[in-house]
C-alpha positions as CSV (number, residue, x, y, z in Angstrom):
1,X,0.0,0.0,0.0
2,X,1.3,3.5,-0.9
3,X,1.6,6.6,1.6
4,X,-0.5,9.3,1.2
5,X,1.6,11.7,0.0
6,X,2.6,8.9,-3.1
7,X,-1.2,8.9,-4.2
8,X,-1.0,12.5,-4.0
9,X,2.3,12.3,-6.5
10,X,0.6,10.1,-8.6
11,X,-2.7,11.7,-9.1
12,X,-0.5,15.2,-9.8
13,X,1.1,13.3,-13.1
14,X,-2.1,13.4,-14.7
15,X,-3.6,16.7,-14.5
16,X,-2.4,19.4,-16.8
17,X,-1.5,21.9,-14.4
18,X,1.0,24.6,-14.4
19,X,2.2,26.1,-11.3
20,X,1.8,29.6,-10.9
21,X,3.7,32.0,-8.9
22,X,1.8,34.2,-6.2
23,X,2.6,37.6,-8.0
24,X,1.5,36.1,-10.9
25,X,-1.6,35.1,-9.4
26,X,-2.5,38.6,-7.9
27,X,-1.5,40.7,-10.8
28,X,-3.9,38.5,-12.5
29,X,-7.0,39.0,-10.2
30,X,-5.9,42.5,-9.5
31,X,-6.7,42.7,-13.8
32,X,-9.7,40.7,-13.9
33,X,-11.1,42.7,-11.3
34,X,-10.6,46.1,-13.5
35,X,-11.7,45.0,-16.7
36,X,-15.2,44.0,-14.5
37,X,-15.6,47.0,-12.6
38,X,-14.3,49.5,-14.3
39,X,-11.7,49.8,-11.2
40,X,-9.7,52.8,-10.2
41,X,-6.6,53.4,-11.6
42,X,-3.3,53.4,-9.1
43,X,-3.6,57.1,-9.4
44,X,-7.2,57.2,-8.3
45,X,-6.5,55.3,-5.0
46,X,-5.1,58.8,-3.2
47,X,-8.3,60.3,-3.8
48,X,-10.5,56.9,-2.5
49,X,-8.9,57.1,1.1
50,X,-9.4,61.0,1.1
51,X,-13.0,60.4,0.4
52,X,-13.0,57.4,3.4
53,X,-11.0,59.6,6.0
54,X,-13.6,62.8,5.0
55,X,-16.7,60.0,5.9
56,X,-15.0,58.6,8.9
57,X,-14.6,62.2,10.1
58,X,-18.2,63.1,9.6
59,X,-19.5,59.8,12.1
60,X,-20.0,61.3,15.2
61,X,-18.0,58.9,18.5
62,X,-19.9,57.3,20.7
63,X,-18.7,55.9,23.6
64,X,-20.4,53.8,26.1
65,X,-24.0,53.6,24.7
66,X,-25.9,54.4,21.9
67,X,-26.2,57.9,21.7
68,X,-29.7,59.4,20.9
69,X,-29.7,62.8,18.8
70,X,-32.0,64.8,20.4
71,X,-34.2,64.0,24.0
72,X,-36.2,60.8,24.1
73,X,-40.0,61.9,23.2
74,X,-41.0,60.8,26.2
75,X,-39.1,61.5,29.2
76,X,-37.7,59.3,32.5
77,X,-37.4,62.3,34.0
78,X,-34.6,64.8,35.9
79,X,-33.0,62.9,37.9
80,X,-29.4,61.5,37.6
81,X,-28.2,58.1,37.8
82,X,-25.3,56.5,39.4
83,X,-24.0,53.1,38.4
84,X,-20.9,51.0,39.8
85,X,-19.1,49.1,37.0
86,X,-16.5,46.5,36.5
87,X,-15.1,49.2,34.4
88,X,-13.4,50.6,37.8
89,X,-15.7,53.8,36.9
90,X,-18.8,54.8,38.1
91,X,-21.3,56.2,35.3
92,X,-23.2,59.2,36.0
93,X,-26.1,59.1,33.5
94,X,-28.3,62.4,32.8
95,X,-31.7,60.8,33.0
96,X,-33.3,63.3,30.6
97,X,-31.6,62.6,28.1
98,X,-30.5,58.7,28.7
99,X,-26.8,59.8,28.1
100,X,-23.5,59.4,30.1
101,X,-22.3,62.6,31.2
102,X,-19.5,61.4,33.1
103,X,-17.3,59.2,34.5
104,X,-16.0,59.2,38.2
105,X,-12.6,57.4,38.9
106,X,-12.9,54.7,41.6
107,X,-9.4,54.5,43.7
108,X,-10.4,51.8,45.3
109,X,-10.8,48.9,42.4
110,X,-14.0,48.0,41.0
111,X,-17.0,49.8,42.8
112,X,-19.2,46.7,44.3
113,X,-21.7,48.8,46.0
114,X,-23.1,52.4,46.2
115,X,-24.7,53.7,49.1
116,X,-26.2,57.2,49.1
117,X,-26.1,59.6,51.8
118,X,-29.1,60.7,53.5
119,X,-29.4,64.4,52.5
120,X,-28.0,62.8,48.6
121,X,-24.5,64.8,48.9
122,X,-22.5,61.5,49.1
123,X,-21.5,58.5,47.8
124,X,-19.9,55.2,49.9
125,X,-18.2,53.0,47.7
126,X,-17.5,49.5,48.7
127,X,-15.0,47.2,46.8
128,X,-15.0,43.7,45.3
129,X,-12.8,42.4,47.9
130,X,-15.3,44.1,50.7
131,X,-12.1,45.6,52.5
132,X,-12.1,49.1,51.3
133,X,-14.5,52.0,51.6
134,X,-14.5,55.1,49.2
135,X,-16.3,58.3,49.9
136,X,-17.4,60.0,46.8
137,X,-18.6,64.0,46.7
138,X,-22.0,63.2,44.5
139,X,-22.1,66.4,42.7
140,X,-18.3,67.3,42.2
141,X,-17.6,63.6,41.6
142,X,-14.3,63.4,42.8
143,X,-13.0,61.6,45.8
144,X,-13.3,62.6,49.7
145,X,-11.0,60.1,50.8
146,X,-10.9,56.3,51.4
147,X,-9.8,54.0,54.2
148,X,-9.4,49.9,54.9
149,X,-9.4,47.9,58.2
150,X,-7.4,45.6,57.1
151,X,-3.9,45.2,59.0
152,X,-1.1,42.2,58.1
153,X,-2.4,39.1,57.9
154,X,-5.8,40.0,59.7
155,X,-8.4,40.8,56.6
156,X,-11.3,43.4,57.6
157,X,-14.5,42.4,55.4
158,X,-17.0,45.1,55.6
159,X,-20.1,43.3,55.2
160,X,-23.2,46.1,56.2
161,X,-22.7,50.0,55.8
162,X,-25.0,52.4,57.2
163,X,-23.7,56.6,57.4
164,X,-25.2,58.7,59.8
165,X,-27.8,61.5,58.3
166,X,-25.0,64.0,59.2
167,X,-22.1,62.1,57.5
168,X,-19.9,62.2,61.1
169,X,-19.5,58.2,61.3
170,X,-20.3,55.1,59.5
171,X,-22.2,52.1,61.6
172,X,-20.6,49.0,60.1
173,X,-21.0,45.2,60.3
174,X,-17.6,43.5,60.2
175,X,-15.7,40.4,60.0
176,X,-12.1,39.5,60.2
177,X,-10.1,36.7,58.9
178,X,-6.6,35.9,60.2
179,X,-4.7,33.7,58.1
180,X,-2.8,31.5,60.5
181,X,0.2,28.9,59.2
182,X,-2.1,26.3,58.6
183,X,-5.3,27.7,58.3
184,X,-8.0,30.9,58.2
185,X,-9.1,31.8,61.7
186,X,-12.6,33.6,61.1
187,X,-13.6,36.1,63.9
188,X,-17.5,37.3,65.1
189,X,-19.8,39.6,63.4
190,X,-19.2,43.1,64.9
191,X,-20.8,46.2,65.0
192,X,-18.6,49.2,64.8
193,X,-19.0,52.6,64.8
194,X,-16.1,54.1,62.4
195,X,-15.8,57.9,63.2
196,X,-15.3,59.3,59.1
197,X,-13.0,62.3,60.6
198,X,-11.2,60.2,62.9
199,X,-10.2,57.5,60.3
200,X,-10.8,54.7,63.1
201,X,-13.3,52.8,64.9
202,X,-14.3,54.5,67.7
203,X,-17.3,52.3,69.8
204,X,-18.0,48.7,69.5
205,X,-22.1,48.4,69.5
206,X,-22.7,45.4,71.8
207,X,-25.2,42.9,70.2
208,X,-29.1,42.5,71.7
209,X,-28.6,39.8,74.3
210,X,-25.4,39.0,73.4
211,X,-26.7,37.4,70.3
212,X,-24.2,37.7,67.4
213,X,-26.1,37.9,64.4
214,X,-24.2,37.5,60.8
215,X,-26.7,40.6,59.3
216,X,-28.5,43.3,60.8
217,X,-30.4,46.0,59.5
218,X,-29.7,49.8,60.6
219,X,-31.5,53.1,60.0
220,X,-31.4,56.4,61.1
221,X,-33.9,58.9,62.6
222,X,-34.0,61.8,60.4
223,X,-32.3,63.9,63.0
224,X,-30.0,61.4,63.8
225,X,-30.3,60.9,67.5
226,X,-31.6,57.7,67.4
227,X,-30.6,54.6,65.8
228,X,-33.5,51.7,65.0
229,X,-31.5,48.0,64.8
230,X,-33.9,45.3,62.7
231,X,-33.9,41.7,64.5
232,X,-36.4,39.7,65.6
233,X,-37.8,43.2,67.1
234,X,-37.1,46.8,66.5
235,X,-34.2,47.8,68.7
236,X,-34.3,51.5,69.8
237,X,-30.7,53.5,70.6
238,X,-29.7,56.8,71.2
239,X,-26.3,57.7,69.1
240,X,-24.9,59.6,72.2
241,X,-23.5,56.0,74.0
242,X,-25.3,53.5,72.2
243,X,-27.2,52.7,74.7
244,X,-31.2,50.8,73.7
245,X,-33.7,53.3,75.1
246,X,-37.0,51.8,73.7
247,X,-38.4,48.3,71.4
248,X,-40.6,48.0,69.2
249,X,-41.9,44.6,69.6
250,X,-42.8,43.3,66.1
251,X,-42.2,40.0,66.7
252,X,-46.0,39.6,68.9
253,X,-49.1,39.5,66.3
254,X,-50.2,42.7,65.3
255,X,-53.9,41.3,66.2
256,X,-55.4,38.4,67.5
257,X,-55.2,35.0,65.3
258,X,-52.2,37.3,63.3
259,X,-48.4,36.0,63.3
260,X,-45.8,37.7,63.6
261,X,-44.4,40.3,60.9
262,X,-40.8,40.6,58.9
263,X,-39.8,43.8,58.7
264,X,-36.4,43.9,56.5
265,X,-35.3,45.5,53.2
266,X,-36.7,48.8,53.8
267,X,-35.8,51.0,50.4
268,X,-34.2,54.4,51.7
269,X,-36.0,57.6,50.0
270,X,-39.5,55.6,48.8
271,X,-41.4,57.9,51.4
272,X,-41.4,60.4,53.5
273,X,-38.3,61.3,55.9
274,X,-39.3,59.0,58.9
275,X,-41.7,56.5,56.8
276,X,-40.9,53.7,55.2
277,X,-43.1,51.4,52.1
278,X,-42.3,48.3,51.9
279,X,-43.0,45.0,50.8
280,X,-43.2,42.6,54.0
281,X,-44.2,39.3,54.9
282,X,-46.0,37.6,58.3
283,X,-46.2,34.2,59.9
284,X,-49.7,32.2,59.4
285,X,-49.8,30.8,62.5
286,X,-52.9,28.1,61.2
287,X,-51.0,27.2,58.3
288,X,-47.4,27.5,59.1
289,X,-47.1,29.3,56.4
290,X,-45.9,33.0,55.2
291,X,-48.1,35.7,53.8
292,X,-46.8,39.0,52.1
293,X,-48.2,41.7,52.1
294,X,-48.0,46.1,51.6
295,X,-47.3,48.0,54.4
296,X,-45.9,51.8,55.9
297,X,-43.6,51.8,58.6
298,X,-44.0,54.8,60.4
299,X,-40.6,54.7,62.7
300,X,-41.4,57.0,65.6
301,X,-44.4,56.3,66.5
302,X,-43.8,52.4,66.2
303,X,-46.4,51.8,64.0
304,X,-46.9,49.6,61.1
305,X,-50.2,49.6,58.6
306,X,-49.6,46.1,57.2
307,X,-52.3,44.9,54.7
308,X,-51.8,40.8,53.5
309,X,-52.0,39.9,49.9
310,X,-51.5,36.6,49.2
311,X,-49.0,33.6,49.6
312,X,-45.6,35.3,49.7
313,X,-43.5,35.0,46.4
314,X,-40.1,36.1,46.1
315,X,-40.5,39.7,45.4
316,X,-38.0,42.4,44.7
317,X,-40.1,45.5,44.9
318,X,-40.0,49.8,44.2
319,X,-42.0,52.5,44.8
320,X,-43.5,54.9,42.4
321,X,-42.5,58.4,43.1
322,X,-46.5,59.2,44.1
323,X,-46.4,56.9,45.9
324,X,-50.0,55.3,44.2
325,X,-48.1,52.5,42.6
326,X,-45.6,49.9,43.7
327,X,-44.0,46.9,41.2
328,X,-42.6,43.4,42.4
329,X,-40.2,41.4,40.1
330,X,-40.4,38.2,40.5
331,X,-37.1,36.8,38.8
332,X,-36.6,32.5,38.8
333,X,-35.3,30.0,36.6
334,X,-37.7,30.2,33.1
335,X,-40.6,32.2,35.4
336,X,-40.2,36.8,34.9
337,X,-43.1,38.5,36.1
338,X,-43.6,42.3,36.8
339,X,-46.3,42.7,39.7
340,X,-48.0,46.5,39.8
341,X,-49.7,47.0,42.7
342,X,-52.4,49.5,44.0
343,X,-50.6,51.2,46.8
344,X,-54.1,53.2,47.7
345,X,-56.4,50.8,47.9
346,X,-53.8,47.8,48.7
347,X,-54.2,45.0,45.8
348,X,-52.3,43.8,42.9
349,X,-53.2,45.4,39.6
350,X,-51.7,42.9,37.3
351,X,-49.1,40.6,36.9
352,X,-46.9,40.4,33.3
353,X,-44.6,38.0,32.4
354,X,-41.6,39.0,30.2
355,X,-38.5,37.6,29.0
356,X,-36.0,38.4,31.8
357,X,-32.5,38.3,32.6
358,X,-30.8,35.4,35.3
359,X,-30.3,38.7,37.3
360,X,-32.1,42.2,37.6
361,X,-32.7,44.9,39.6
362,X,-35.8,47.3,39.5
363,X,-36.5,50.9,40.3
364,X,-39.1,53.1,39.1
365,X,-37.8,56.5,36.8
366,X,-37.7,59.4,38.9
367,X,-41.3,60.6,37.2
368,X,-42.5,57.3,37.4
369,X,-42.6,57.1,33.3
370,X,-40.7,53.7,33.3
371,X,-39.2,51.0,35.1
372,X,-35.7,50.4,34.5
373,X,-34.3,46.9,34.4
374,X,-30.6,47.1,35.3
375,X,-27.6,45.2,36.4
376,X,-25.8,41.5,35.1
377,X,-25.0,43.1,31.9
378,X,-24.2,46.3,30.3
379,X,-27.9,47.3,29.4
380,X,-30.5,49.4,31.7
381,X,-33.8,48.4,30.2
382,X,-36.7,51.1,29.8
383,X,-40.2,49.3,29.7
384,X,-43.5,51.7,30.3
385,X,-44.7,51.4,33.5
386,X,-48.3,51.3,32.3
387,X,-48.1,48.6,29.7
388,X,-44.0,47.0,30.8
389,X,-43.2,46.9,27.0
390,X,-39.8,47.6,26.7
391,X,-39.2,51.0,24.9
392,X,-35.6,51.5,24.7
393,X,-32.2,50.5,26.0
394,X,-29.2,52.3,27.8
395,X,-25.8,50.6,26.8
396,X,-23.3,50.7,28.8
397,X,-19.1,50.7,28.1
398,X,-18.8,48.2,31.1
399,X,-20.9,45.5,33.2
400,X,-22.7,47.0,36.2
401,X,-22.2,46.2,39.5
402,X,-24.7,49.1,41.5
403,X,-27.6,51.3,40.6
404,X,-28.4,54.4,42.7
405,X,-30.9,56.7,41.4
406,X,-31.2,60.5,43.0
407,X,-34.1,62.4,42.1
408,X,-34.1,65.9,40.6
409,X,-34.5,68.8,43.9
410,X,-37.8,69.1,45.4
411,X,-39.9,72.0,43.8
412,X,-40.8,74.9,46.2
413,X,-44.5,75.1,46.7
414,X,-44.8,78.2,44.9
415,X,-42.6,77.1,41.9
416,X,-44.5,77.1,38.7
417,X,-47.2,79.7,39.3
């Protein structure tokens, strides 16, 4: 039996070819090709890049999204948008006109998290590696400063973040982890209080009973003299010493033949200062069994308006700007649904599936317009809150890790007349 390349040797003696050189070959096509076109000449080829740089020239750049030519017909509203990215950046996005107006350098490595200040003048940046903390001036976009816990061999992972309404201290839930010769030694949960001017912890917050508890929950009065811990109860304590002055007991049935409610995941800003909309659940004591439901927290007078809707679903869930309508996202494997639900009279309007992504976010556009599906991509979505069709698309130079959306100023009473 012969080799292959033999057969190949063989099968070559009979076929009347003659080899051809490659500058033979391309002077050839380069002919063919002019005698079919009517090609330019070697002369005219100065002239066909001029004409390509002059077209090039006239494209406009766009960079980091499509670029729209004029305002969107109908608008999201004023507001501005915020988003982290793997970038290292984070995007400031003029809502009006669904473009990027800027981009504010992150010192710290990617941006993992964004939390807004409570009178909207700052942002807290947390990294990937949940060690280091960057405070951002919102409106100048450049950097206040940054600072880590971590010392040696002992990491500090920041875990909860909570500032103070007058941006003195940060309340933070932290962790450390001590690599040893053989092994990682893993500390307690702690609650700190981590004095911003300082640069150091300054008071360790002792936990209720001396439970340690992994997560906690923290908000603020809006004067700031009084801090409300989220547990099994509503812990009360004055930010003088720390000390708990009053509990809310949430945990006993709000009436008889009632279980007990699950107040967590409060959205900052979707009420008024002091009030809280939220999307809770409570215990069926008959059925063992959890019920969700729409309530208002109103935090100083300890007092919750909870209304049940149904068996509870897992529910992300935003507030319309009036404050009429609310929206749920259900988000699981093959099942997207967008809930709307009547925040005036307490019922769910509709329910609308869609064709979803394996992770989102939701929040409502600062007029209430649209709902913006963001994050695990590039994209932000914009589907019409009345119908959730999906109207256009924001596209982003960079996956996004955080989306923090600040209204435009509150209007005097008298503005407009």
């Amino acid at each position: 039996m012969r080799s292959r390349p033999e057969r190949l040797a063989q099968d070559r003696r009979h076929l009347s070819v003659k080899p051809v050189d490659a500058n033979t070959r391309n002077s050839s096509r380069r002919a063919s090709a002019r005698r079919s076109f009517g090609g330019p000449k070697p002369a005219d080829y100065g002239c066909l890049l001029a004409a390509l740089a002059a077209v090039a020239l006239s494209v406009p750049a766009v960079h980091g999204q499509a670029k729209p030519t004029a305002k969107p017909a109908v608008s999201a509203g004023n507001g501005t948008i915020y988003v982290g990215s793997y970038k290292g950046v984070i995007f400031v996005i003029d809502e009006a006109t669904e473009r990027v107006t800027r981009e504010i350098p992150v010192s710290i490595g990617i941006p993992i998290g964004l939390t807004l200040s409570d009178d909207m003048s700052r942002l807290y940046v947390r990294d990937t590696t949940y060690e280091k903390i960057e405070v951002i001036d919102r409106l100048k976009g450049t950097s206040l400063g940054s600072f880590t816990l971590t010392e040696g061999k002992a990491k500090t992972r920041i875990w909860g973040m909570r500032p103070d309404p007058q941006n003195k201290y940060l309340i933070l839930t932290i962790k450390k982890y001590t690599l040893e010769a053989d092994r990682w030694v893993i500390g307690p949960p702690t609650l700190v209080q981590y004095d911003l001017a300082q640069r150091r912890i300054t008071r360790t917050i002792p936990w209720p009973k001396g439970e340690e508890r992994e997560g906690v929950g923290v908000l603020f009065s809006p004067d700031g003299k009084l801090l409300y811990m989220f547990s099994e109860d509503v812990l009360i304590y004055e930010t003088e010493n720390f000390t708990e002055v009053d509990r809310w007991e949430v945990s006993r049935p709000l009436e008889p033949g009632a279980g007990s409610v699950s107040i967590g995941g409060l959205t900052p800003f979707s009420d008024e200062p002091g009030f809280y909309t939220g999307f809770f659940t409570m215990l069926d004591p008959a059925q063992g069994r959890r019920i969700m439901g729409l309530g208002r927290i109103e935090l100083a007078k300890k007092k919750i308006d909870f209304h049940p809707i149904g068996p509870a679903r897992g529910l992300g869930f935003t507030v319309a700007p009036d404050r009429k309508r609310g929206y749920g996202l259900l988000q699981s494997i093959e099942e997207y649904e967008l809930w709307t639900f009547d925040l005036e009279n307490y019922r769910v309007i509709k329910r609308t599936p869609f064709k979803g992504r394996p992770r989102m976010g939701m929040r409502v556009s600062s007029n209430g317009n649209f709902i913006y599906i963001h994050t695990a991509g590039n994209t932000i979505d914009l589907h019409d809150a009345a119908t959730f069709t999906r109207q256009r698309t924001i596209t982003l130079d960079g996956d996004m890790t955080g989306f923090v959306l600040v209204p435009p100023p509150a209007r005097p009473a008298s503005a407009g007349r």
